[in-house]
Backbone as numpy.savetxt, mean C-alpha at the origin, in Angstrom:
# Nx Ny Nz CAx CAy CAz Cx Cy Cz
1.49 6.86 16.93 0.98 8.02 16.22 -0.03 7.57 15.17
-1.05 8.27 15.37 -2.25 7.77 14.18 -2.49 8.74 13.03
-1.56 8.26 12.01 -2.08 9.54 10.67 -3.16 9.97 10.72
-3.53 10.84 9.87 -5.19 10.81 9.42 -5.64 11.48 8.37
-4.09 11.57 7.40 -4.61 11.76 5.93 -3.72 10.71 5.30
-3.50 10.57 4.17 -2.71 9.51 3.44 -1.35 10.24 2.88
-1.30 11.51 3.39 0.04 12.09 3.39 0.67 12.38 4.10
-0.48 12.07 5.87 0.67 12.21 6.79 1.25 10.68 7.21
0.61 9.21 6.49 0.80 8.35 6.47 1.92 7.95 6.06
2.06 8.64 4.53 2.79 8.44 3.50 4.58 8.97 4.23
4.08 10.27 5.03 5.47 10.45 5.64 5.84 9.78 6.29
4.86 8.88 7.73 5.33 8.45 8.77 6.21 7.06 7.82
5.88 6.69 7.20 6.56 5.55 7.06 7.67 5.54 6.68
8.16 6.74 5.83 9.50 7.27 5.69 10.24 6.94 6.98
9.55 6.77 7.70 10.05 7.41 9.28 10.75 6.47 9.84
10.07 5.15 9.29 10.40 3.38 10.27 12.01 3.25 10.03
12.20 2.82 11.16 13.54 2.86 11.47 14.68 1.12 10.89
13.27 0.12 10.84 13.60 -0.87 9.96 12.48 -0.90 8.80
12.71 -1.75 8.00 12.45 -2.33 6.73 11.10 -3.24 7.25
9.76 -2.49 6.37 8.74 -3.46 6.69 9.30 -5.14 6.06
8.20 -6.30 6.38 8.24 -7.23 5.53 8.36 -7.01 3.69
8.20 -7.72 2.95 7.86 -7.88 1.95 6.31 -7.66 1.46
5.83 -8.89 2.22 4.18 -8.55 2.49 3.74 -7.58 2.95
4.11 -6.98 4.02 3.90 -5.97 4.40 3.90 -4.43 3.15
5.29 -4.40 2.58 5.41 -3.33 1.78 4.16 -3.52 0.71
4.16 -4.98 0.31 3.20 -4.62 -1.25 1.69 -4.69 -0.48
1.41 -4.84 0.67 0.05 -4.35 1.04 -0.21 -2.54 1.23
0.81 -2.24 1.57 0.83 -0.55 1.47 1.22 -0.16 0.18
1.63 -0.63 -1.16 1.63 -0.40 -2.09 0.05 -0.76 -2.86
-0.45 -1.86 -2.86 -1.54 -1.94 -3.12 -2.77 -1.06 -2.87
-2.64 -1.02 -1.10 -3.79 0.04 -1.06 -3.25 1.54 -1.38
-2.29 1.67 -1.57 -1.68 2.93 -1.93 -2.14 3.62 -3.35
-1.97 2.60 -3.88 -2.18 2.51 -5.19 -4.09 3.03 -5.63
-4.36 2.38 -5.02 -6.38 1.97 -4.57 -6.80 3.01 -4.34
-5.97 3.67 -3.20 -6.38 5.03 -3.28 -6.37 6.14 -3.41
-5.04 6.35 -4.25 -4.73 7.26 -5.20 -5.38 7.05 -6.73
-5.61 5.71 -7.06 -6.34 5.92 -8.68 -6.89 4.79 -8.77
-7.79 4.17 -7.72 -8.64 3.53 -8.32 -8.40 2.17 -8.72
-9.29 1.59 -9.21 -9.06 0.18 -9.96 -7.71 0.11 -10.75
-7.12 -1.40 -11.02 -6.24 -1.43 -11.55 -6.43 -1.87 -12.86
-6.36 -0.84 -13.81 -6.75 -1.50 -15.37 -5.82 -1.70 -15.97
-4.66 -1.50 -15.67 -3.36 -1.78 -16.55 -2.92 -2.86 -17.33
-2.63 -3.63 -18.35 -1.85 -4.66 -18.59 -1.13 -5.58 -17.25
-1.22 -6.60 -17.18 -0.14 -7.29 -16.46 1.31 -7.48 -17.14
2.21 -7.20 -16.25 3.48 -7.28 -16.64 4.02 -8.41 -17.14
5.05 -8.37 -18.02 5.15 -9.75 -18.90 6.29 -9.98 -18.39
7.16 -11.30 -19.13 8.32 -11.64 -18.97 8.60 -12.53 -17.26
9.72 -11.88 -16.83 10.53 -12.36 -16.03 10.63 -11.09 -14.61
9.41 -9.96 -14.62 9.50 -8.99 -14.34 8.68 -9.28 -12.76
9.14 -10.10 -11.97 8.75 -10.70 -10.72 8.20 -9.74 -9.67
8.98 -8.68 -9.90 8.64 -7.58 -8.35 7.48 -6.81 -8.93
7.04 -6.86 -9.99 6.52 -6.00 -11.05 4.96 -6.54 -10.63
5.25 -8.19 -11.02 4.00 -8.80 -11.19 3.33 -8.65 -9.81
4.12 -8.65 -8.96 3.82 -9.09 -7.27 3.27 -7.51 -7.17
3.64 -6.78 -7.27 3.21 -4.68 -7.58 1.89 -5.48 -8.06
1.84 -5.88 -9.00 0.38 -5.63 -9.91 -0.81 -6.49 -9.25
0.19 -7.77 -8.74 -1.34 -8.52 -7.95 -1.47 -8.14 -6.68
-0.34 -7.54 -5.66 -1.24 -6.59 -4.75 -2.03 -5.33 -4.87
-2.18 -4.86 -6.15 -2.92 -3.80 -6.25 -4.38 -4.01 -7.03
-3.98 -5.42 -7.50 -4.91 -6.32 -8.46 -5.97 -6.62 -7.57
-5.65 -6.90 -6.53 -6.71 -8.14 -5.31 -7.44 -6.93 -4.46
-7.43 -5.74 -4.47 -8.25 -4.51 -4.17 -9.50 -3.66 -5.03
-9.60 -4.71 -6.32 -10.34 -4.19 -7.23 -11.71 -4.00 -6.87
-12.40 -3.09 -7.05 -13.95 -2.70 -6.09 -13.80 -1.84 -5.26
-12.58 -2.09 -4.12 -12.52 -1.29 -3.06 -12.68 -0.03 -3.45
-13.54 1.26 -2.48 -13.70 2.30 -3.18 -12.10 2.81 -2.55
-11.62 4.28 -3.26 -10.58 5.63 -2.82 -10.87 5.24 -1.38
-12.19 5.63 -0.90 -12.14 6.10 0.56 -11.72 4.71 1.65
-12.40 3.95 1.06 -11.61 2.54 1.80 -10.70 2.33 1.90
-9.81 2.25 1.05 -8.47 1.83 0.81 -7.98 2.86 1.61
-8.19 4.29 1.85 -7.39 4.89 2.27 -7.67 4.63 3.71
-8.85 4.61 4.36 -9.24 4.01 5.23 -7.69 2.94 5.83
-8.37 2.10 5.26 -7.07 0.53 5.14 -5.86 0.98 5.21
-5.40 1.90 4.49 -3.87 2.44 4.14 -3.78 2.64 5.94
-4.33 3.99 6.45 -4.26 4.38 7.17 -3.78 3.50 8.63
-4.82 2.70 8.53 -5.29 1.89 9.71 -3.69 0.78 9.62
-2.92 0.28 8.44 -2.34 -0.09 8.46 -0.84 0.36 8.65
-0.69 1.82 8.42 0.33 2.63 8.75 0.30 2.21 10.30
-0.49 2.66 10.81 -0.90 2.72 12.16 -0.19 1.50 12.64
-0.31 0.42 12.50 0.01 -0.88 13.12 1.14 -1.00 12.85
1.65 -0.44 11.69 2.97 -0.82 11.66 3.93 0.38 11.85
3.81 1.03 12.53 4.40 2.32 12.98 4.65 2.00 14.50
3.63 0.72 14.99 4.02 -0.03 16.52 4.82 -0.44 16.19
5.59 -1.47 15.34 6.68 -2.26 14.83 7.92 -1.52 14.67
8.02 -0.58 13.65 8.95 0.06 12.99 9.60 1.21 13.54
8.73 1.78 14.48 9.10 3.28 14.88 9.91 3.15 15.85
């Protein structure tokens, strides 16, 4: 099944019947992120806050990408992994 907005994306993945990777999840968090708001200007997370930091540098390493790309990307990557999961 090929989404083709970032909310029918956003559902299918609800959908996967296993657990993406790790990598996998924070690349759909990243571009998720990208293309719902853009660059990431936030503070980096301090401390001991590991899942946090790993959130911030996959959404970190998309900086430039425009909204429409990323969602682009989002998309295209639902897609592939909806062969896997579904």
């Amino acid at each position: 099944m090929k989404p083709t907005t970032l909310e029918e994306a956003v559902a299918l993945t609800q959908k996967f019947t296993t657990k993406p990777t790790n990598e996998e999840l924070l690349r759909l968090y990243g571009l998720y992120k990208q293309a719902t708001e853009g660059d990431n200007e936030n503070e980096r997370p301090g401390g001991f806050d590991f899942k946090a930091a790993a959130k911030y540098n996959a959404w970190l390493i998309l900086k430039g990408k425009s909204k429409e790309e990323a969602t682009q990307a989002y998309l295209d990557l639902v897609e592939e992994l909806s062969k896997k999961y579904l």
